[in-house]
N, CA, C and O atoms as a MOPAC input file, in Angstrom:
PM7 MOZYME 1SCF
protein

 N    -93.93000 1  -277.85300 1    75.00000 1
 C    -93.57600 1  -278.34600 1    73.67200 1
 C    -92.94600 1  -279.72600 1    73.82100 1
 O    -92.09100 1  -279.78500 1    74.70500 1
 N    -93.14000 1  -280.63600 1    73.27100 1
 C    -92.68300 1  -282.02800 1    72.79500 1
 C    -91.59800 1  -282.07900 1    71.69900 1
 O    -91.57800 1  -281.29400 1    70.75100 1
 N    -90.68500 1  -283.07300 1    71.90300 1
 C    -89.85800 1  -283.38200 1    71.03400 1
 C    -90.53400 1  -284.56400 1    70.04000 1
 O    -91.07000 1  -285.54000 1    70.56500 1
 N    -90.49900 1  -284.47400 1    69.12900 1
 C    -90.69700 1  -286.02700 1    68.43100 1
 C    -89.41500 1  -286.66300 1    67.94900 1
 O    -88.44900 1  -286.15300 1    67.38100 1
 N    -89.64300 1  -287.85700 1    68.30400 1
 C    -88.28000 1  -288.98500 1    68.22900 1
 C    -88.07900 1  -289.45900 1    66.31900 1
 O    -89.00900 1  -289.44300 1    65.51300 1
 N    -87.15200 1  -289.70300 1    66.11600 1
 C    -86.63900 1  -290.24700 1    64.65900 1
 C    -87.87000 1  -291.44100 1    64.30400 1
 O    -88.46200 1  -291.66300 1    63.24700 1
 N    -87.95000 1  -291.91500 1    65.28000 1
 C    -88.78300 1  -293.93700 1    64.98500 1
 C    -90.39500 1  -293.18200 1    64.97700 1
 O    -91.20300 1  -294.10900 1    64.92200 1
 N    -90.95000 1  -292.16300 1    65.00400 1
 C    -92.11500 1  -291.57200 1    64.66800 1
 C    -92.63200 1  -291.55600 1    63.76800 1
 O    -93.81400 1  -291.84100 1    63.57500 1
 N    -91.53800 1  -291.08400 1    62.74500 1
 C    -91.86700 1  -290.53100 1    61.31000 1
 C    -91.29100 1  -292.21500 1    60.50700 1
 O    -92.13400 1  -292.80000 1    59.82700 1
 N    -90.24500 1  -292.69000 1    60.62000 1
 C    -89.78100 1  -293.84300 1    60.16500 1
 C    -91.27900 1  -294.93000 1    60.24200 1
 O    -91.69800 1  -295.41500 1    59.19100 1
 N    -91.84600 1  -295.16500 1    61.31000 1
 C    -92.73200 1  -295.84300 1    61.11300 1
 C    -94.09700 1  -295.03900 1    60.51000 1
 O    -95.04400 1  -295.78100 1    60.25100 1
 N    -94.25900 1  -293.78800 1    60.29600 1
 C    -95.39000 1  -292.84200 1    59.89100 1
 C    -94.96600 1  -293.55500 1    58.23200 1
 O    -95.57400 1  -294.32200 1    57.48600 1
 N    -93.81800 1  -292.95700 1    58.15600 1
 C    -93.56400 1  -292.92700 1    56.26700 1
 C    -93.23200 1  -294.71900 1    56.30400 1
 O    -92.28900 1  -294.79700 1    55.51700 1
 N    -93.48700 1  -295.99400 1    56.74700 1
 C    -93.02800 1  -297.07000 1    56.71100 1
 C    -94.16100 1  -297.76400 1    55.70600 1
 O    -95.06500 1  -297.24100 1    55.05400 1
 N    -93.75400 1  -299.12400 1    55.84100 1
 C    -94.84000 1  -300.24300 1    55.76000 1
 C    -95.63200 1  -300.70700 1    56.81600 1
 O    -95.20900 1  -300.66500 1    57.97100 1
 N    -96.59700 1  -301.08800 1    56.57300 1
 C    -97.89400 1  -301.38900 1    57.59000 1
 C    -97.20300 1  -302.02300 1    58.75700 1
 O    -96.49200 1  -303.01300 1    58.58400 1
 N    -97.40300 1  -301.43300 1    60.06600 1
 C    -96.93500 1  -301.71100 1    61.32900 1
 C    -97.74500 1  -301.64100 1    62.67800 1
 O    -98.70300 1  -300.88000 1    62.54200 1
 N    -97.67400 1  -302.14100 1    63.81800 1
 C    -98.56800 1  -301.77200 1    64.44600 1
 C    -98.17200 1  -300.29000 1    64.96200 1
 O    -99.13400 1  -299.63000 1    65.35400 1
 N    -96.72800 1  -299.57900 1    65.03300 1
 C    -97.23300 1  -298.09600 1    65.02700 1
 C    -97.30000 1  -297.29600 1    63.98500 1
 O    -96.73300 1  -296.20500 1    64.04600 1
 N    -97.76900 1  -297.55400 1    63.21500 1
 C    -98.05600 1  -296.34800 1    62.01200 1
 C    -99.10800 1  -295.90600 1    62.58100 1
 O    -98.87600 1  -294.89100 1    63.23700 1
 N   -100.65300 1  -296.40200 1    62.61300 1
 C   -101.81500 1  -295.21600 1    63.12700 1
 C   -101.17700 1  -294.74800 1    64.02500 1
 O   -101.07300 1  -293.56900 1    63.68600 1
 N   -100.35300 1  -294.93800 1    65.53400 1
 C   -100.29000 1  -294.03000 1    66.43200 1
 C    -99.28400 1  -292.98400 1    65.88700 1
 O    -99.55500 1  -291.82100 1    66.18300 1
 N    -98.01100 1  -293.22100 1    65.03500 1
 C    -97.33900 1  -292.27000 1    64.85500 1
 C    -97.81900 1  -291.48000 1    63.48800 1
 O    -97.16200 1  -290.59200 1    62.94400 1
 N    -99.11500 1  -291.98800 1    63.03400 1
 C    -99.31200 1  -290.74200 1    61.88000 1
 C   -100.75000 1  -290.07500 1    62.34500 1
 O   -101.38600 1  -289.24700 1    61.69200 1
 N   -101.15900 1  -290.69900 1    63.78300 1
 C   -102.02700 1  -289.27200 1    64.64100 1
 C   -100.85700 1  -288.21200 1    65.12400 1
 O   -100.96500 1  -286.99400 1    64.98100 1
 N    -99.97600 1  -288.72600 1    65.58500 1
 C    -99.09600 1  -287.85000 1    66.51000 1
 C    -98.80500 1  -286.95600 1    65.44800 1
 O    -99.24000 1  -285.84700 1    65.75800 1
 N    -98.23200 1  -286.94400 1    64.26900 1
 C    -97.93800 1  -286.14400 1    63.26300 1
 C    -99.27400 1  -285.10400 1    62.75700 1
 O    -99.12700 1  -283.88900 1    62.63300 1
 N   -100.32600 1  -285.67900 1    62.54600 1
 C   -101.52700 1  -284.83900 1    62.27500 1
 C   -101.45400 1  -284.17000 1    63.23600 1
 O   -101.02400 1  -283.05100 1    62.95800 1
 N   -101.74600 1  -284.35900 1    64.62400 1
 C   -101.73800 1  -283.24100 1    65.79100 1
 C   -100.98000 1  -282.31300 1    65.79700 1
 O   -101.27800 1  -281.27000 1    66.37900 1
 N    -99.43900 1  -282.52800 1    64.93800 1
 C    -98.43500 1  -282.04100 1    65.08200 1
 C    -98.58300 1  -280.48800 1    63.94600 1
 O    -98.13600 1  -279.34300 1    64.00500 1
 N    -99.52800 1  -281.31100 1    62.90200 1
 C    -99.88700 1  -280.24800 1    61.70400 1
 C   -101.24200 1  -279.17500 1    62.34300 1
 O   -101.36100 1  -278.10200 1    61.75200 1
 N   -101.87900 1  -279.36000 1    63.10000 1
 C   -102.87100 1  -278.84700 1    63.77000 1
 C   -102.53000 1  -277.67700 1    65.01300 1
 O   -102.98500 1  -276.56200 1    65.27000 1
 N   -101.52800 1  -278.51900 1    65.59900 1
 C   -100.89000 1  -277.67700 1    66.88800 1
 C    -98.99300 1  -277.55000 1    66.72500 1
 O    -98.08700 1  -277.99400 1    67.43100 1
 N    -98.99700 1  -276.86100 1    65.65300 1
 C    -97.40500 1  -276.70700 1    65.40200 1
 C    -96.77100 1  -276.33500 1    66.65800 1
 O    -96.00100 1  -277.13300 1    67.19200 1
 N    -96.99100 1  -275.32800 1    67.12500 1
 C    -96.68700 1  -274.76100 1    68.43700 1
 C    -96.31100 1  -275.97400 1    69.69900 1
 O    -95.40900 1  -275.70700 1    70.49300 1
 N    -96.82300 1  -276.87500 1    69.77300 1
 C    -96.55800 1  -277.59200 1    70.62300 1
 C    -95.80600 1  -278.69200 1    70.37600 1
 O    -95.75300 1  -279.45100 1    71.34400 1
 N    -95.07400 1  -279.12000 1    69.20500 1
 C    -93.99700 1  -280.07200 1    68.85100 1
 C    -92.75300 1  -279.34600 1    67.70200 1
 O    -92.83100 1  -278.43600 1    66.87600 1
 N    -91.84600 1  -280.08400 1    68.05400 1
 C    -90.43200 1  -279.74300 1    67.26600 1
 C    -90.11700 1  -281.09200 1    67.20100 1
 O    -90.75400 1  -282.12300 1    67.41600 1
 N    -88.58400 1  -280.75200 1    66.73400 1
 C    -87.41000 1  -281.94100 1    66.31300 1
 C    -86.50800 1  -281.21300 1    66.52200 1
 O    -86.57300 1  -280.01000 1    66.77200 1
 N    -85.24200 1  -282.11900 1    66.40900 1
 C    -83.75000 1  -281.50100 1    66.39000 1
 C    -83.22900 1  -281.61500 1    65.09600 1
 O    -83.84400 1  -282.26100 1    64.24600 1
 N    -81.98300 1  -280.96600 1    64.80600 1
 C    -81.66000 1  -281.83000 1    63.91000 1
 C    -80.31500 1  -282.92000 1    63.54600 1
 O    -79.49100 1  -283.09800 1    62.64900 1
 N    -80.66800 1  -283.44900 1    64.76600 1
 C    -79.71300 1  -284.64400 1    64.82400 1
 C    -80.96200 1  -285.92800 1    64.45900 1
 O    -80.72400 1  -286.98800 1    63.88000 1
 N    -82.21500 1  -285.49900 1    64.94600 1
 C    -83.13300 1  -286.64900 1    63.73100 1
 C    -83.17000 1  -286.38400 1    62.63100 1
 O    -83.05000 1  -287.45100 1    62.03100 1
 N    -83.31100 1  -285.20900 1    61.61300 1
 C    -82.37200 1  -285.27400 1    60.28300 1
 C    -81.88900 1  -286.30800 1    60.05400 1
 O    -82.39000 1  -287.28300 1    59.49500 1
 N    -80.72000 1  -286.14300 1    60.53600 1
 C    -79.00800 1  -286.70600 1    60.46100 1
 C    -79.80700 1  -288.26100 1    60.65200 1
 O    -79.56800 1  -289.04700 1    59.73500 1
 N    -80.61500 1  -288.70400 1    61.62000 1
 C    -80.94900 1  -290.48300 1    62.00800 1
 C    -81.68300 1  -290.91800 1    60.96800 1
 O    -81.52700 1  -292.11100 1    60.70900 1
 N    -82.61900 1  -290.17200 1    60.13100 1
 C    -83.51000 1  -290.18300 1    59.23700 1
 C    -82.74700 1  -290.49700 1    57.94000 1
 O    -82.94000 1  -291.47200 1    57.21400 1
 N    -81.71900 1  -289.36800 1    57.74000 1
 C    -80.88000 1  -289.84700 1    56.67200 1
 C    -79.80800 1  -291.23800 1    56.63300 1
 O    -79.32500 1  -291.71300 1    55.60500 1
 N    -79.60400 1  -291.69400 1    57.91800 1
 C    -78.68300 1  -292.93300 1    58.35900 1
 C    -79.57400 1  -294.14600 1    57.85700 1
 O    -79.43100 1  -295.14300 1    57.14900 1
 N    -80.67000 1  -293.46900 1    58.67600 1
 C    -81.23000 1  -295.31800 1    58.64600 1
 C    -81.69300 1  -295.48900 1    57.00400 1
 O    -81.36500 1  -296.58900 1    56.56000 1
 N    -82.25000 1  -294.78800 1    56.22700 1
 C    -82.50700 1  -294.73700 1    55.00500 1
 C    -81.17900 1  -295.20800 1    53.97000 1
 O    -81.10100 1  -296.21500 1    53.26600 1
 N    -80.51500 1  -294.46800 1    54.09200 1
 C    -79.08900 1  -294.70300 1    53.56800 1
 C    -78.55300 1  -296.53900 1    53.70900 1
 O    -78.25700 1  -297.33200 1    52.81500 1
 N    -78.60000 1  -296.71100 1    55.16900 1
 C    -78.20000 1  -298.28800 1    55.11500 1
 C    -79.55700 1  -298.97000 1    54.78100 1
 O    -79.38100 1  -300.18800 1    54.75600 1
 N    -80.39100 1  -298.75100 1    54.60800 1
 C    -81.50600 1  -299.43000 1    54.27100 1
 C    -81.00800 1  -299.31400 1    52.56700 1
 O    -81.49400 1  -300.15000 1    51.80500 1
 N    -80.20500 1  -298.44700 1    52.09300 1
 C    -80.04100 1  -298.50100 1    50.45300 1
 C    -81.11900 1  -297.76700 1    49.74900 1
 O    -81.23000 1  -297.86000 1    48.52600 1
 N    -82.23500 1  -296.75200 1    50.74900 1
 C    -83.22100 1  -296.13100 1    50.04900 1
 C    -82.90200 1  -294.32000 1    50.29900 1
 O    -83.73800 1  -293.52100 1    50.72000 1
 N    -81.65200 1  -294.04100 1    49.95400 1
 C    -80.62900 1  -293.06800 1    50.22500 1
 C    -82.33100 1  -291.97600 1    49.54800 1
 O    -82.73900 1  -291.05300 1    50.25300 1
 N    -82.92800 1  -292.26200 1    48.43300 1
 C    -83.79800 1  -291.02800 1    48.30800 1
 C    -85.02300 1  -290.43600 1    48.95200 1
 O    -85.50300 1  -289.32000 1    49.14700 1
 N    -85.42000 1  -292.20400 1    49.28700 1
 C    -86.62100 1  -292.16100 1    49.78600 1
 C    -85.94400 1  -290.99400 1    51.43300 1
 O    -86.32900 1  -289.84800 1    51.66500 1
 N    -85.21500 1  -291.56300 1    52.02900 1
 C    -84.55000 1  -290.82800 1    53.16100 1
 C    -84.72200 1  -289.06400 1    52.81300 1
 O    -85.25700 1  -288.19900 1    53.50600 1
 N    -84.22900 1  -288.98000 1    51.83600 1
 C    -83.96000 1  -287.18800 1    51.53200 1
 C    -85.16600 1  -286.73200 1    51.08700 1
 O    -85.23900 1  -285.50300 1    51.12100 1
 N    -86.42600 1  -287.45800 1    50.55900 1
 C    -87.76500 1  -286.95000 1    50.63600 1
 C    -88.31500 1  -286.70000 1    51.76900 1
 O    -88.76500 1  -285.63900 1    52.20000 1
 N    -88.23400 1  -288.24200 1    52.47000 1
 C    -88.66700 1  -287.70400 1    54.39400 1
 C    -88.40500 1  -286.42900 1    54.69500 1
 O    -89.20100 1  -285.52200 1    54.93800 1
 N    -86.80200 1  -286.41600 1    54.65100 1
 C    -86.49900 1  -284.96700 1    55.23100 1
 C    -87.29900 1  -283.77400 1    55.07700 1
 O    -87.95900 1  -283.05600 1    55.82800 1
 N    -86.96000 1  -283.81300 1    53.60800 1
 C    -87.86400 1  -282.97800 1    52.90500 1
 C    -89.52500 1  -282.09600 1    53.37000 1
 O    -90.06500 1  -280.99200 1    53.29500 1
 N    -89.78300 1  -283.56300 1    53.88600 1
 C    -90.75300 1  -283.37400 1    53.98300 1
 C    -91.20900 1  -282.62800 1    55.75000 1
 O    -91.90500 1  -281.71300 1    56.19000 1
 N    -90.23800 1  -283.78800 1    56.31900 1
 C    -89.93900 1  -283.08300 1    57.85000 1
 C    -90.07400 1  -281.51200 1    57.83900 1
 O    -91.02400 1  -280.79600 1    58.15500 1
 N    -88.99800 1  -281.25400 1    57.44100 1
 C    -88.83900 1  -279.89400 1    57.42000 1
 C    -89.83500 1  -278.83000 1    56.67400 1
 O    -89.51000 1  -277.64400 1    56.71200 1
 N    -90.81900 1  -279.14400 1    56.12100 1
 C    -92.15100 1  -278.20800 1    55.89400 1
 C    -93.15100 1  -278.55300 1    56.70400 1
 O    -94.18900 1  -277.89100 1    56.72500 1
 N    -92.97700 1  -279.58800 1    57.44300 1
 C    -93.51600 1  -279.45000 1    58.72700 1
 C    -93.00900 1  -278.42300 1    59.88000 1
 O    -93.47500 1  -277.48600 1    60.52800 1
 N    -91.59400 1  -279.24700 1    59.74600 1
 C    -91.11900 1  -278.60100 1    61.24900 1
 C    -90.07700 1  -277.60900 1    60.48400 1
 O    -89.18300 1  -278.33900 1    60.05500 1
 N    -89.84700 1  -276.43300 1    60.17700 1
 C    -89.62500 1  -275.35600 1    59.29400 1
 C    -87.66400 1  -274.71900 1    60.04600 1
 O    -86.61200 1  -274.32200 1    59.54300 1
 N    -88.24000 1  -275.01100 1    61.55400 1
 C    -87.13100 1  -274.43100 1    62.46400 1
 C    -86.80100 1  -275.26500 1    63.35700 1
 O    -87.04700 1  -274.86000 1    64.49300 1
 N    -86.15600 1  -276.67600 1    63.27000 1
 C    -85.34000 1  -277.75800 1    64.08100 1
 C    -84.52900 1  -277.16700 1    65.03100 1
 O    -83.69500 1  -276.30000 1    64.76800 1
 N    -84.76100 1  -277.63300 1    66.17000 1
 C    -83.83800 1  -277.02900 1    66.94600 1
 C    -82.08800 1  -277.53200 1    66.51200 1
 O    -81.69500 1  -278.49600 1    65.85400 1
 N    -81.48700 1  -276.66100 1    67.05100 1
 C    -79.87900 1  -276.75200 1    66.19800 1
 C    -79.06600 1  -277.81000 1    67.48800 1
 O    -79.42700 1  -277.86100 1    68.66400 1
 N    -78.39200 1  -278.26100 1    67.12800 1
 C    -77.67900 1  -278.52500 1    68.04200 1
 C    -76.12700 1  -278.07200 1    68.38100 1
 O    -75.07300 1  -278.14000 1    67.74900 1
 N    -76.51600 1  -277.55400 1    69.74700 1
 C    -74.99500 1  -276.45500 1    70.37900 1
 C    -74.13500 1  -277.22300 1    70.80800 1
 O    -74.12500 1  -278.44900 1    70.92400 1
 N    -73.04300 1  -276.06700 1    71.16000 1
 C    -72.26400 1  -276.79000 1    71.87700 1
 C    -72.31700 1  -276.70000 1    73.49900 1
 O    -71.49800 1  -277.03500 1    74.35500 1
 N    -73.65100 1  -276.09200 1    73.58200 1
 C    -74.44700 1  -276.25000 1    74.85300 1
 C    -74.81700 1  -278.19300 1    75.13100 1
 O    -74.46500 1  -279.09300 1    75.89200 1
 N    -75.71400 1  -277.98800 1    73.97100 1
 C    -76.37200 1  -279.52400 1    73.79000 1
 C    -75.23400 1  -280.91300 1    74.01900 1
 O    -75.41000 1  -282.08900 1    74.33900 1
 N    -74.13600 1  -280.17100 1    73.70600 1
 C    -73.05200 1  -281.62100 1    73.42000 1
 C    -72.12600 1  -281.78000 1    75.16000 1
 O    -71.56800 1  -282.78400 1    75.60100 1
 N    -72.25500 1  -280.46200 1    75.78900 1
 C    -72.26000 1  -280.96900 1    76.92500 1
 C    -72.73600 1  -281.59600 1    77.97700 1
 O    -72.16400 1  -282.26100 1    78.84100 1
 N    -74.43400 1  -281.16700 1    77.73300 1
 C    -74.82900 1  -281.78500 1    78.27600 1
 C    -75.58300 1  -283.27900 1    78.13000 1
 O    -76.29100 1  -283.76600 1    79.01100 1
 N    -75.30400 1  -283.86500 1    76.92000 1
 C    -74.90900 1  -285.04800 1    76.65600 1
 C    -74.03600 1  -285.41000 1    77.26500 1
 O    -74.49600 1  -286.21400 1    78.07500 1
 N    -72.81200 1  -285.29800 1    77.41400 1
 C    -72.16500 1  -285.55100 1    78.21200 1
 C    -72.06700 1  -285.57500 1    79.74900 1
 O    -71.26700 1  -286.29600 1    80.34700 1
 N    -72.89500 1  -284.77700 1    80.32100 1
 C    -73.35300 1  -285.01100 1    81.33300 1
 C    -74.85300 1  -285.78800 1    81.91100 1
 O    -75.24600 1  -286.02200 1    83.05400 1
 N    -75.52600 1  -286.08400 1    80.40000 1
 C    -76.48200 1  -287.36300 1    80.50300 1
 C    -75.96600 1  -289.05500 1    80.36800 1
 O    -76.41400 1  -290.13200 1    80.76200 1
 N    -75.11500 1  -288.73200 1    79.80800 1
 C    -74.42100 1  -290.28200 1    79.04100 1
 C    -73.53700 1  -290.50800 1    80.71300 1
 O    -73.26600 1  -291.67000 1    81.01600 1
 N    -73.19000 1  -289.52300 1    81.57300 1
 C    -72.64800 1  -289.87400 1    82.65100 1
 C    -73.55100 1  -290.16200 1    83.84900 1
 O    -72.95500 1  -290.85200 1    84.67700 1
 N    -74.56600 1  -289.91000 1    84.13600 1
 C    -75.73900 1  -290.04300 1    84.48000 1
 C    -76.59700 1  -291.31400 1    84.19800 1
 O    -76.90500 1  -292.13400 1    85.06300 1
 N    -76.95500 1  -291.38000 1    82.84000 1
 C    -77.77200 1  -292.38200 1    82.49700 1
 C    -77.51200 1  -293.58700 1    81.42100 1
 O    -77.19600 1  -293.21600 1    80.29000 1
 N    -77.58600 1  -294.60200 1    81.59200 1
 C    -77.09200 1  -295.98200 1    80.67700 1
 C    -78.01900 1  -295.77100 1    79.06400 1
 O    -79.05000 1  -296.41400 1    78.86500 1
 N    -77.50500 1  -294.87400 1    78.11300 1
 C    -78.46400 1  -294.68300 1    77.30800 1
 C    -77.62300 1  -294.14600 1    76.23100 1
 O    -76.57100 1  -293.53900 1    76.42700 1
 N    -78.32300 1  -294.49000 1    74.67600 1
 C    -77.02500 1  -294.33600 1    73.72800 1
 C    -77.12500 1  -292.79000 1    73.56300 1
 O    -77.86900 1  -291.93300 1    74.03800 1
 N    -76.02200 1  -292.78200 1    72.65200 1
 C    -75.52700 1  -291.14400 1    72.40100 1
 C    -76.40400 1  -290.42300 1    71.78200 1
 O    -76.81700 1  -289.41000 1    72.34600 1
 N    -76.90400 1  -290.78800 1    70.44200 1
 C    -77.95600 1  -289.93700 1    69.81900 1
 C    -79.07800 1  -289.76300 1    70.62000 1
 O    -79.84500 1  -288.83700 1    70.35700 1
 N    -79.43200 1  -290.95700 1    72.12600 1
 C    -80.60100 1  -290.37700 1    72.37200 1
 C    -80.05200 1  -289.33000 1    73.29900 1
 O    -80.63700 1  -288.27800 1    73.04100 1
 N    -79.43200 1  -289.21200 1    73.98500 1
 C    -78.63300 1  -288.71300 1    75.17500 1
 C    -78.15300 1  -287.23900 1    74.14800 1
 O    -77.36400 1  -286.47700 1    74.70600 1
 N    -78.35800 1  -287.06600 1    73.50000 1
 C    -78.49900 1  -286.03000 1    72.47700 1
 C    -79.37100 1  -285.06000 1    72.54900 1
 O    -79.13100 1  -283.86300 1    72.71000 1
 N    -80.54700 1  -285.65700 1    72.41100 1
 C    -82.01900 1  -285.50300 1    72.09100 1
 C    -82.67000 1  -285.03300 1    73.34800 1
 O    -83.55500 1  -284.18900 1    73.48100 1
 N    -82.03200 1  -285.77300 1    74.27100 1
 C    -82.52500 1  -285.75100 1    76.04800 1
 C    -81.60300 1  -284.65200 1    76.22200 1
 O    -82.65500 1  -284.11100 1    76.56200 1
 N    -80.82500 1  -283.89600 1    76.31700 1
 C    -80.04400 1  -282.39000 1    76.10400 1
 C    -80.96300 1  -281.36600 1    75.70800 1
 O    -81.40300 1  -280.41300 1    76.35000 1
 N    -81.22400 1  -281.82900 1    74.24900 1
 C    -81.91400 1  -280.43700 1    73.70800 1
 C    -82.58200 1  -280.26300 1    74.48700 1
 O    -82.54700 1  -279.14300 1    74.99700 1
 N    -83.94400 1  -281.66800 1    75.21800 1
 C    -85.02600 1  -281.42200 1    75.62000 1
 C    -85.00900 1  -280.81900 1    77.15500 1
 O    -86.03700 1  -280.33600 1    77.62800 1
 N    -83.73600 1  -280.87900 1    77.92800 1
 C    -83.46100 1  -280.17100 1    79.19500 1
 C    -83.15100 1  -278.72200 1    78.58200 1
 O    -83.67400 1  -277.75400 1    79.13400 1
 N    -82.28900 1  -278.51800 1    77.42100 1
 C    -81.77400 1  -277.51200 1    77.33100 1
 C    -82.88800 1  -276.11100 1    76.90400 1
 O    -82.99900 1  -274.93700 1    77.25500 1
 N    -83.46300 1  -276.88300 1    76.11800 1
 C    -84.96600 1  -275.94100 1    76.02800 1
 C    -86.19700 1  -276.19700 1    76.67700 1
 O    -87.35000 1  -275.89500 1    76.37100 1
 N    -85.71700 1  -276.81400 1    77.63400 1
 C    -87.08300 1  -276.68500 1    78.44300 1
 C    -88.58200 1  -277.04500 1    77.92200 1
 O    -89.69400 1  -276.54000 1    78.07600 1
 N    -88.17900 1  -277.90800 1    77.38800 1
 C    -89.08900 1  -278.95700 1    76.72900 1
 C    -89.89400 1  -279.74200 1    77.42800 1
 O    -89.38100 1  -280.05600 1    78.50200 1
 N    -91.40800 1  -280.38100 1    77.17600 1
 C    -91.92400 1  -280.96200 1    78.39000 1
 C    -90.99700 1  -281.99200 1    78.34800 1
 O    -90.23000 1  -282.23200 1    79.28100 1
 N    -91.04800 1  -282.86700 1    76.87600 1
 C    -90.80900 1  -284.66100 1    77.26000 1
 C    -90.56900 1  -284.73800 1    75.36800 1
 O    -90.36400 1  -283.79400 1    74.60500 1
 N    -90.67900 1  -286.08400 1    75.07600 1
 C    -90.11100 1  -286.77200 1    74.21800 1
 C    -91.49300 1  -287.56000 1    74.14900 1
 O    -92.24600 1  -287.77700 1    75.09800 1
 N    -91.70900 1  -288.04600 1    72.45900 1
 C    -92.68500 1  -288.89200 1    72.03400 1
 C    -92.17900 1  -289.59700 1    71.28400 1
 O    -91.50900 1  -289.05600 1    70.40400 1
 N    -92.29100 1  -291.35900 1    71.30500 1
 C    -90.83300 1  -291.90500 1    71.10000 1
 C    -91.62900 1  -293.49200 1    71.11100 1
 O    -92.64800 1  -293.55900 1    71.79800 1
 N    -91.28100 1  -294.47200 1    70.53400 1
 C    -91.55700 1  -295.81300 1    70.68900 1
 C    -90.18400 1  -296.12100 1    71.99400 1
 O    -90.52700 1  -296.73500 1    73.00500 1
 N    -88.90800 1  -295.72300 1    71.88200 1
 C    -88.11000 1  -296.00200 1    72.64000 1
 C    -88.31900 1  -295.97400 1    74.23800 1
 O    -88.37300 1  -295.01000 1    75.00200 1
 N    -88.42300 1  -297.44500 1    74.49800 1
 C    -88.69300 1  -297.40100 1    76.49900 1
 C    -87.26100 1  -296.62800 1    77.10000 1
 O    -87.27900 1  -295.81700 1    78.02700 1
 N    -86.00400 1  -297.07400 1    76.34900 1
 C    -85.01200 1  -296.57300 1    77.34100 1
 C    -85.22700 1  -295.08700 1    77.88300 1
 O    -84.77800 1  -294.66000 1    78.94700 1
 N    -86.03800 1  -294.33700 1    76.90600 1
 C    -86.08900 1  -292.35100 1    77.36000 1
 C    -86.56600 1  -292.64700 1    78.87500 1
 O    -86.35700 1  -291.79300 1    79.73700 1
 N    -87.22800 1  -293.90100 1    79.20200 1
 C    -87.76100 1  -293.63200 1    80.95800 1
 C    -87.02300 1  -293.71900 1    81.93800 1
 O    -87.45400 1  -293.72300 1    83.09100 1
 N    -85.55600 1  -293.81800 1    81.56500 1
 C    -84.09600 1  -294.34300 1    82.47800 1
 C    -84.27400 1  -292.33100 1    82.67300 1
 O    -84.30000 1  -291.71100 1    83.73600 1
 N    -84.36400 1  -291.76700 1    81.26400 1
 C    -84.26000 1  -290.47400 1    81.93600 1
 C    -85.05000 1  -289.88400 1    82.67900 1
 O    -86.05600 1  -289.55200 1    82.05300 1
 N    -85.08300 1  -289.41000 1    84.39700 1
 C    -85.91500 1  -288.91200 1    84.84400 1
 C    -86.26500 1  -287.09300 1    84.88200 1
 O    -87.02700 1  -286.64400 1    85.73900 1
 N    -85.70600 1  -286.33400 1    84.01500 1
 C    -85.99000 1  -285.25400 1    83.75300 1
 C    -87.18300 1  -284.79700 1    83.36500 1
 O    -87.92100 1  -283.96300 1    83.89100 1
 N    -87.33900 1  -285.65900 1    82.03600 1
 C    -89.11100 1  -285.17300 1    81.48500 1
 C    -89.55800 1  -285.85400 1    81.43500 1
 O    -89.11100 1  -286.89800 1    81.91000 1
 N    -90.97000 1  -285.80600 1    80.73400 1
 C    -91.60500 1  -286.92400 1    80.57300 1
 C    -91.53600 1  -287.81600 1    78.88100 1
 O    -90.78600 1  -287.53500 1    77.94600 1
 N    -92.59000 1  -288.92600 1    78.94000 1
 C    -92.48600 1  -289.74900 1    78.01200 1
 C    -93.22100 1  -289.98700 1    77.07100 1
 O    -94.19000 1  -290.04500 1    77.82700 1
 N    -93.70900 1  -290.20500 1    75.99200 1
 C    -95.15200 1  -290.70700 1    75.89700 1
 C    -95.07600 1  -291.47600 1    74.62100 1
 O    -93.92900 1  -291.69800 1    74.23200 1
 N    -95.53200 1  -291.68700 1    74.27800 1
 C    -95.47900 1  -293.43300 1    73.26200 1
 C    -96.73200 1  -292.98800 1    72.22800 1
 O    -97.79100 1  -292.62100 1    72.73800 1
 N    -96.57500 1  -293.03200 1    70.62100 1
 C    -97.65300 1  -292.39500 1    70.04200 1
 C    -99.20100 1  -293.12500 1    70.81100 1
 O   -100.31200 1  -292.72300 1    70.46300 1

């Protein structure tokens, strides 16, 4: 199973970019083969941030919305997950929300992360992949 990253759907639901086709195949695949991708929901929480300072506080809570009849059961985040953030952020030069995300994905035994973000390759746990 794959994680999908916050900047997936942000550029899926965006304006014309050069990753929108790759991140609104990754999402179709995602509707095809549910079984093999999730989210957390600390991308929620990034989804609603960046929307919010963008000043499009609704458009943000439709995404969600919408996230979540996709992805129905987000993985939660423990207080498993927040340690071992803490033991990634000590480990690896990488910010907190992703060092978050890189938790769940050790913690459930996740393959990897699908992500425009290069820094996930500082982590050498899983793998990477770029829509």
């Amino acid at each position: 199973m794959w994680l999908i990253d916050t900047n997936v759907f942000i550029y899926a639901a965006g304006k014309p970019h050069p990753h929108q086709e790759g991140s609104l195949k990754i999402l179709e695949k995602s509707l095809t083969n549910p079984q093999e991708y999730n989210i957390d929901t600390e991308i929620l929480q990034e989804i609603l941030h960046v929307y919010h300072n963008r000043k499009e506080k609704n458009k943000g809570m439709e995404l969600v919305e919408n996230i979540l009849r996709m992805f129905p059961q987000p993985f939660p985040i423990s207080a498993k997950d927040i340690l071992k953030c803490c033991a990634i952020l000590k480990k690896y030069e990488i910010n907190v929300r992703d060092a978050l995300h890189a938790a769940v994905i050790e913690n459930h035994n996740l393959e990897g992360i699908i992500t425009y973000d290069k820094h996930f390759y500082l982590v050498k746990e899983f793998k990477v992949v770029m829509p």
